[in-house]
GUDRENKE-813720 format. One record per residue: y, z, x of N, C-alpha, C, CB in turn; residue in three letters. Coordinates in steps of 0.05 Angstrom, whole numbers, plus 32768, in hexadecimal, padded with zeros to 4 digits. Atoms other than C-alpha are relative to their C-alpha. Glycine has a CB too. Layout:
% GUDRENKE-813720
<pt <Y Z X> <Y Z X> <Y Z X> <Y Z X> ala> ...
This chain:
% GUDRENKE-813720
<pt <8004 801C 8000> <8A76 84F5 865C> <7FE9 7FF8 8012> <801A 7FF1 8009> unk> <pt <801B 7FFD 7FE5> <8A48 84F6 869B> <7FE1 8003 7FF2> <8005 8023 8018> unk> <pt <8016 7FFD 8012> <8A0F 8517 866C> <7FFE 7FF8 7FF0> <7FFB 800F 7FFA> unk> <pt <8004 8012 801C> <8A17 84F5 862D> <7FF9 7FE6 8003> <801A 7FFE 7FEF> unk> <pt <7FFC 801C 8001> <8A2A 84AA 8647> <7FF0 7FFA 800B> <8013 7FF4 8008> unk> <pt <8012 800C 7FEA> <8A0A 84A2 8688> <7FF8 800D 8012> <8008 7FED 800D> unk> <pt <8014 7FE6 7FEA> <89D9 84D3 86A1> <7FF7 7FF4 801D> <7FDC 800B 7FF0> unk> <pt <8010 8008 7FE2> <89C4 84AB 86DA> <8015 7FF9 800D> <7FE8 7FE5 8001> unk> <pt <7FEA 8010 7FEA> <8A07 8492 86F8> <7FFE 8006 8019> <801E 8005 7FFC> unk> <pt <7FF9 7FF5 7FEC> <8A02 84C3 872C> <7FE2 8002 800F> <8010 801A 7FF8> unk> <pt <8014 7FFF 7FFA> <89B6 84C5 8734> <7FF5 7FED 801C> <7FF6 7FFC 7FE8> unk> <pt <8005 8016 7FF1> <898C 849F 876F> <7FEC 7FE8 7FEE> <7FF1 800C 801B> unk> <pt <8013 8017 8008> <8971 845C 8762> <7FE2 8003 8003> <8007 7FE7 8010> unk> <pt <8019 7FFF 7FF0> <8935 8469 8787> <7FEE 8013 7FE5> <8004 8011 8025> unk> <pt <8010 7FF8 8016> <891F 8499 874A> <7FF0 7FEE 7FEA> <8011 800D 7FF4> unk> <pt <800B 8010 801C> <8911 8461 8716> <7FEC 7FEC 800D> <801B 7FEE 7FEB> unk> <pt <801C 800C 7FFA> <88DD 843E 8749> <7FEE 8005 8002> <7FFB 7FF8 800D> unk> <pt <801F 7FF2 8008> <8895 8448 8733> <7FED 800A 8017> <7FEE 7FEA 7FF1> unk> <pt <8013 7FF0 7FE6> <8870 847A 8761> <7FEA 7FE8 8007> <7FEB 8024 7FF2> unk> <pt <8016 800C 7FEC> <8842 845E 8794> <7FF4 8012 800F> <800A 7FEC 8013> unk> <pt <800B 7FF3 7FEA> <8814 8489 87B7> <7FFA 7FF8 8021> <7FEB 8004 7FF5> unk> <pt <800C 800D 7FE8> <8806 8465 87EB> <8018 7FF1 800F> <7FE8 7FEB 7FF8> unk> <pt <7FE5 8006 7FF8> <8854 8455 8801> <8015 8017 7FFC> <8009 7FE8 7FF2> unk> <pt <7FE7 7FE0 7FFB> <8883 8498 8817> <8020 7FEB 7FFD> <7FFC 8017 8031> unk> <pt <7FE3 800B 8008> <88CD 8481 87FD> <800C 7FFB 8023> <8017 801E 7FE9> unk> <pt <7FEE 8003 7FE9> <88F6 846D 883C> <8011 801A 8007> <8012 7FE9 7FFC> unk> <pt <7FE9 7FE3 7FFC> <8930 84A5 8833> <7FF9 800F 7FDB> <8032 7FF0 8007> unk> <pt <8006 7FF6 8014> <8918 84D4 8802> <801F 8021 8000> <7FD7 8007 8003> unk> <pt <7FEA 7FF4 8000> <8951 84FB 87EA> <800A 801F 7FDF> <8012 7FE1 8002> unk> <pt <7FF8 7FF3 8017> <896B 8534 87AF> <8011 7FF3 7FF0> <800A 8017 8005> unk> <pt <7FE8 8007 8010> <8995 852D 8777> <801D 8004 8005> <7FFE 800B 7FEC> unk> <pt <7FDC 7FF9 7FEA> <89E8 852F 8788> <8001 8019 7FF6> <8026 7FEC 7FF8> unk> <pt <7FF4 7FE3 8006> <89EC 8578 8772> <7FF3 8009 8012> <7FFE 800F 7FE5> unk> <pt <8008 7FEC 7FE7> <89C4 858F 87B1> <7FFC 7FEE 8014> <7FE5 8012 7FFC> unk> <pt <8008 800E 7FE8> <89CC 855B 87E2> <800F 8011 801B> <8009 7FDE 7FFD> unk> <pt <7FF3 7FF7 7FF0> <8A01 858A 8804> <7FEB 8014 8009> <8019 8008 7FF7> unk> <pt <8013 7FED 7FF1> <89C4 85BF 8813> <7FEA 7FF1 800F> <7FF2 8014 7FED> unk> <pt <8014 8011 7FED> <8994 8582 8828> <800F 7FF6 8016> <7FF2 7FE7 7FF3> unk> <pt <7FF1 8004 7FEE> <89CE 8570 8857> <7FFE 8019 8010> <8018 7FF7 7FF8> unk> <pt <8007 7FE8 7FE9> <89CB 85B9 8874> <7FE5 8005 800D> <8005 801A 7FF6> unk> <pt <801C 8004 7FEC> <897D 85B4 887A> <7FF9 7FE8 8013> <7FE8 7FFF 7FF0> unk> <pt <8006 801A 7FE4> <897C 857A 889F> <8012 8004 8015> <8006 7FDC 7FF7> unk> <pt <7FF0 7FFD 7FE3> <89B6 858D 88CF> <7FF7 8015 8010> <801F 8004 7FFD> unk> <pt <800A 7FED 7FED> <898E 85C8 88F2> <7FEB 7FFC 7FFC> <8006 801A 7FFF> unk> <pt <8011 8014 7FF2> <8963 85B0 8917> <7FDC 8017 8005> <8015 7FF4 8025> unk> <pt <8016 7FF1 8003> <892E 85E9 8912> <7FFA 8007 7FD7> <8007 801F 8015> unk> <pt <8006 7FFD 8020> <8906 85EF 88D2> <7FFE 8010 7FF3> <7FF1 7FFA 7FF8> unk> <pt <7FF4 7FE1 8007> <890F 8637 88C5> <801E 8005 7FF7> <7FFE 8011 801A> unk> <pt <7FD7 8009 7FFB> <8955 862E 88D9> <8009 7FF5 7FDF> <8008 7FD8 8021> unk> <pt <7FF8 800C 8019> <895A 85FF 889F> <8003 8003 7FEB> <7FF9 7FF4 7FFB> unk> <pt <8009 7FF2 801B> <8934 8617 886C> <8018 801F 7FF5> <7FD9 800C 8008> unk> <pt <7FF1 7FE9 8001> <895C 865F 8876> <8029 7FF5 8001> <7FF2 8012 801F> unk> <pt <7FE1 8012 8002> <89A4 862F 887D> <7FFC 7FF4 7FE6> <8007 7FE3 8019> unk> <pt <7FFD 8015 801E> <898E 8609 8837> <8003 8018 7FE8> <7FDD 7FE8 7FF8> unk> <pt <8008 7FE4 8013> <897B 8658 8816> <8020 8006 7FF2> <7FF2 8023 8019> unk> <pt <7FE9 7FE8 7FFE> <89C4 867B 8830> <8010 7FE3 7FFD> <8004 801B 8022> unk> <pt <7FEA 8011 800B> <89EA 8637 8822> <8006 8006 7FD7> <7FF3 7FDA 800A> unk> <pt <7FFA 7FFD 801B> <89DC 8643 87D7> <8005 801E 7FF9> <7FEA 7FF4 7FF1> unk> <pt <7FFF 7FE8 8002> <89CE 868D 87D7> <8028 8004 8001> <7FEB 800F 8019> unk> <pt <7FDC 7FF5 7FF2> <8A1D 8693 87F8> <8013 7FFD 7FE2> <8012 7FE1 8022> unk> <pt <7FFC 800C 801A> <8A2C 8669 87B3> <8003 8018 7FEE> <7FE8 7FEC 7FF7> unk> <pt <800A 7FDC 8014> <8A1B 86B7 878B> <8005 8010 8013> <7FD9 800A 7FF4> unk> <pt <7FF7 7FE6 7FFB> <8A2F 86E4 87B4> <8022 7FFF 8010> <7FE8 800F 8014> unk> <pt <7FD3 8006 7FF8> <8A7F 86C5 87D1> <8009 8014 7FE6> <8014 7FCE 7FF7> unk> <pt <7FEE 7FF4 800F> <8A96 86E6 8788> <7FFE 8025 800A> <7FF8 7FF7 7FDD> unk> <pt <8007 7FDA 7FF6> <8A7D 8731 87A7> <8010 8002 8019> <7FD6 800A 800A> unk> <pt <7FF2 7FFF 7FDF> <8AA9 8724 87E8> <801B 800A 7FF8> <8003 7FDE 8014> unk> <pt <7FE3 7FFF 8003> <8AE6 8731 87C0> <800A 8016 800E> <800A 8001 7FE4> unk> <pt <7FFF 7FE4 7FEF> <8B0C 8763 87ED> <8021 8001 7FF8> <7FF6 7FFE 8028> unk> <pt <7FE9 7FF3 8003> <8B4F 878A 87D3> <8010 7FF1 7FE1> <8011 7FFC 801E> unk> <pt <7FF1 800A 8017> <8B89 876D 87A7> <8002 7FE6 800A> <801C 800D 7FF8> unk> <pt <7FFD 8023 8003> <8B87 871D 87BC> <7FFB 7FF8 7FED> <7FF0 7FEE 800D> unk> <pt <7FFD 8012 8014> <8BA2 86F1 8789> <7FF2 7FEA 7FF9> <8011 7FF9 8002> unk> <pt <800A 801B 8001> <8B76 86B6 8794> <8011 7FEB 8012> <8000 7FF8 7FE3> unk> <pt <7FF8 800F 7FE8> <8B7C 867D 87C5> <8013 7FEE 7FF1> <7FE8 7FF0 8010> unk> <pt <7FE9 8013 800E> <8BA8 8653 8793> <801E 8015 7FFE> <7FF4 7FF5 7FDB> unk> <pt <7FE6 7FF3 7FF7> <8BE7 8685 87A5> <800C 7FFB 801D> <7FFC 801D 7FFD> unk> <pt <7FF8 8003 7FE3> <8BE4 8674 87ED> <7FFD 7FEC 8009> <7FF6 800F 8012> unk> <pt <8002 8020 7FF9> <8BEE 8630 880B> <7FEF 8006 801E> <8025 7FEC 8005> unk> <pt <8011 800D 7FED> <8BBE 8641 8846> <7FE5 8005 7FF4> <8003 800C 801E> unk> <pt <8012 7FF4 8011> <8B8F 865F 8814> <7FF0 7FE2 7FF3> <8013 8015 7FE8> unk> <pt <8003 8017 8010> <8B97 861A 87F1> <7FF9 7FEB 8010> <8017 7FF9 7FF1> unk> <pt <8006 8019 7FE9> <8B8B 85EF 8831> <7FD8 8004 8009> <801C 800A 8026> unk> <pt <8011 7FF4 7FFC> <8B4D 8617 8841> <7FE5 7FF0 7FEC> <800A 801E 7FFB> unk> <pt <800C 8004 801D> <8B33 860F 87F8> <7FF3 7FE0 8009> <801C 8002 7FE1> unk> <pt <7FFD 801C 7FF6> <8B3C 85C7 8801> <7FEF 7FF1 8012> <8015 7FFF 800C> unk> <pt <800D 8005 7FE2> <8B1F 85C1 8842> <7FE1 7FFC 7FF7> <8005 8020 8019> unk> <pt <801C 7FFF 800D> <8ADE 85DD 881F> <7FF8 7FE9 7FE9> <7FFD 801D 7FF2> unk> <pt <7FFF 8017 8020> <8AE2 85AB 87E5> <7FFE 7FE8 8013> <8025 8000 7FE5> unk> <pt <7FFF 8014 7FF8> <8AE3 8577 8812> <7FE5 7FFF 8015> <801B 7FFD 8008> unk> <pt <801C 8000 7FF4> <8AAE 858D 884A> <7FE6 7FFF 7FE7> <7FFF 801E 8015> unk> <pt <8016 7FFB 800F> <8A7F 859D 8810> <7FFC 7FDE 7FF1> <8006 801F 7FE9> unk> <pt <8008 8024 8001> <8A88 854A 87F5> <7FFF 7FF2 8012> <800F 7FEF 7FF4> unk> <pt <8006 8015 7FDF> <8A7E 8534 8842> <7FE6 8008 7FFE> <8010 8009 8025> unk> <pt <801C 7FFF 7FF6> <8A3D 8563 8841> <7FF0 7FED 7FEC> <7FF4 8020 8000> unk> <pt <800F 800D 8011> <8A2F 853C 8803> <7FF6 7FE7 800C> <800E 7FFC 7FE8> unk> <pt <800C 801D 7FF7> <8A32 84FD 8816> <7FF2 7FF1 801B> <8013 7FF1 7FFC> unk> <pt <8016 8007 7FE3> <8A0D 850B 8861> <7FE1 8001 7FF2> <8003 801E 801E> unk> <pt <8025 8005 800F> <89D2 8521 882F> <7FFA 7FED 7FF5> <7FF6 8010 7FEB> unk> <pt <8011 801A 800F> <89C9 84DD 8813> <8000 7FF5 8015> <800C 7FED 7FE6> unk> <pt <7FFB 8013 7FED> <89D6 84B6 8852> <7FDB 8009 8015> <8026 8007 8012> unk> <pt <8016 7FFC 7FEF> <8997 84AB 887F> <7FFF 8017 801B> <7FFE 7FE5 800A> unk> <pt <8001 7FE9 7FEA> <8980 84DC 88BB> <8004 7FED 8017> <7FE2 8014 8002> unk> <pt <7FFB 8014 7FF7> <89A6 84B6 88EC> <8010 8012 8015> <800C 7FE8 7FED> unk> <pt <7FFC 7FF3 7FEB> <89C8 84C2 8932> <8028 800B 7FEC> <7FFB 7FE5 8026> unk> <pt <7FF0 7FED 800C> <8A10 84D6 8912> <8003 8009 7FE7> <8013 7FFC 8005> unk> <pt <8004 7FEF 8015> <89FD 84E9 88D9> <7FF7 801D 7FF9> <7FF5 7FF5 7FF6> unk> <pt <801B 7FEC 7FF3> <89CD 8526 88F6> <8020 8015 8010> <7FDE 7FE7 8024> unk> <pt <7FF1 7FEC 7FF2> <8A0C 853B 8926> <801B 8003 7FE3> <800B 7FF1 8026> unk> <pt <7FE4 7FF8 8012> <8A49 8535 88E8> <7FEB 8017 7FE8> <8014 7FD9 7FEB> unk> <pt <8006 7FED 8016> <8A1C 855D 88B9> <7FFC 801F 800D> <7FE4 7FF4 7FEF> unk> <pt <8000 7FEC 8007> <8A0C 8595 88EA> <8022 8012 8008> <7FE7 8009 800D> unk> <pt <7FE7 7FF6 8002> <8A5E 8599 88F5> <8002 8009 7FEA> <8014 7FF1 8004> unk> <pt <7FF3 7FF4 801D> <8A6C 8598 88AA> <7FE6 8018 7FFC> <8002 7FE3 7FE0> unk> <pt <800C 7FEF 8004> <8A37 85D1 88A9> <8006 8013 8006> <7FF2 7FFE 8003> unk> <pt <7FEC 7FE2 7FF7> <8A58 85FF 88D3> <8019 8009 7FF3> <800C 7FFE 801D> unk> <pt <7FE5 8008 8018> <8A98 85E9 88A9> <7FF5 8014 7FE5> <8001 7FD4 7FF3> unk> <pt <800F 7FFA 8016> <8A72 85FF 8871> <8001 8022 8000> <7FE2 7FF1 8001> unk> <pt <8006 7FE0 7FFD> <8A5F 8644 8885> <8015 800D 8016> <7FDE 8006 800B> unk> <pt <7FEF 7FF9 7FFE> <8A95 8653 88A3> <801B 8004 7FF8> <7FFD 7FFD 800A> unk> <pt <7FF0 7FF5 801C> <8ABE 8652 8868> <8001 801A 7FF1> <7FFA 7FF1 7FED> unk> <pt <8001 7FE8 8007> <8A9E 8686 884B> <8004 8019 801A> <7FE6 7FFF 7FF3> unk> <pt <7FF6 7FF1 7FF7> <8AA1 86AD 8889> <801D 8010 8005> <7FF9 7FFB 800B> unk> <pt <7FDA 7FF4 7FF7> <8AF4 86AC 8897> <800C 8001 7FE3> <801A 7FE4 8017> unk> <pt <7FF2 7FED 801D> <8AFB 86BB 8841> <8000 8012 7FFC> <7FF9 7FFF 7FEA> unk> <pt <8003 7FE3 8005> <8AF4 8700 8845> <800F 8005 801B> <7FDF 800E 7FFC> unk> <pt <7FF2 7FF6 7FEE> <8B1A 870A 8882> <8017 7FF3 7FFF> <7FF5 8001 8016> unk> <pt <7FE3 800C 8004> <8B58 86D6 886C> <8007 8015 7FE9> <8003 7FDA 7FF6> unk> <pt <7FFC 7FED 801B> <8B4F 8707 8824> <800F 801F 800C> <7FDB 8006 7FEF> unk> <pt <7FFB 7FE4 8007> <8B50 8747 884B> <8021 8005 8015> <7FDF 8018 800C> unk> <pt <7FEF 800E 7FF2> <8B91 872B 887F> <8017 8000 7FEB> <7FF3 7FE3 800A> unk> 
């Protein structure tokens, strides 16, 4: 329905105003399917840092299914498995919606919490898997 009805529901406004060279957008921003990695580049505060936090935020995306370790059933058998899960599903629509929000004084410190949030999900899944 999203693609057929109303391709733009989710889109920014700011797209359909006619370029100006000579005026830089105020908050120039991505589309919502990667604002959670422009939320991790903007929360580390070195630009290396960032760039290499925006790479291994998606990279992690392709290689979590290679972490599988032994006979674990999947996190939908275990209610801390399922809290966890959760947890991620929810930091990952906070990082979303810090990446649309301006570069602002708490906006700068909640995005690079939910960042550590973030990557440290994938770290304690392979050690709650092998546990």
């Amino acid at each position: 329905m999203l693609v057929f009805v109303s391709p733009f529901l989710l889109g920014d406004p700011e797209n359909f105003v006619p370029a100006n060279p000579l005026v830089t957008p105020v908050h120039i921003q991505p589309e919502w399917y990667f604002l959670f990695a422009y939320a991790i580049l903007r929360s580390i505060p070195n630009k290396l840092g960032g760039v290499i936090g925006l790479v291994m935020s998606l990279l992690i995306l392709f290689i979590l299914p290679l972490t599988r370790v032994g006979n674990f059933r999947g996190e939908a058998f275990y209610p801390v498995g399922q809290v966890i899960f959760w947890g991620l599903v929810s930091v990952f629509i906070l990082l979303g919606w810090i990446g649309a929000c301006p570069v602002e004084a708490p906006y700068e410190v909640l995005g690079q919490i939910f960042t550590v949030f973030y990557f440290s999900y994938y770290l304690f899944v392979p050690v709650f898997q092998y546990i």
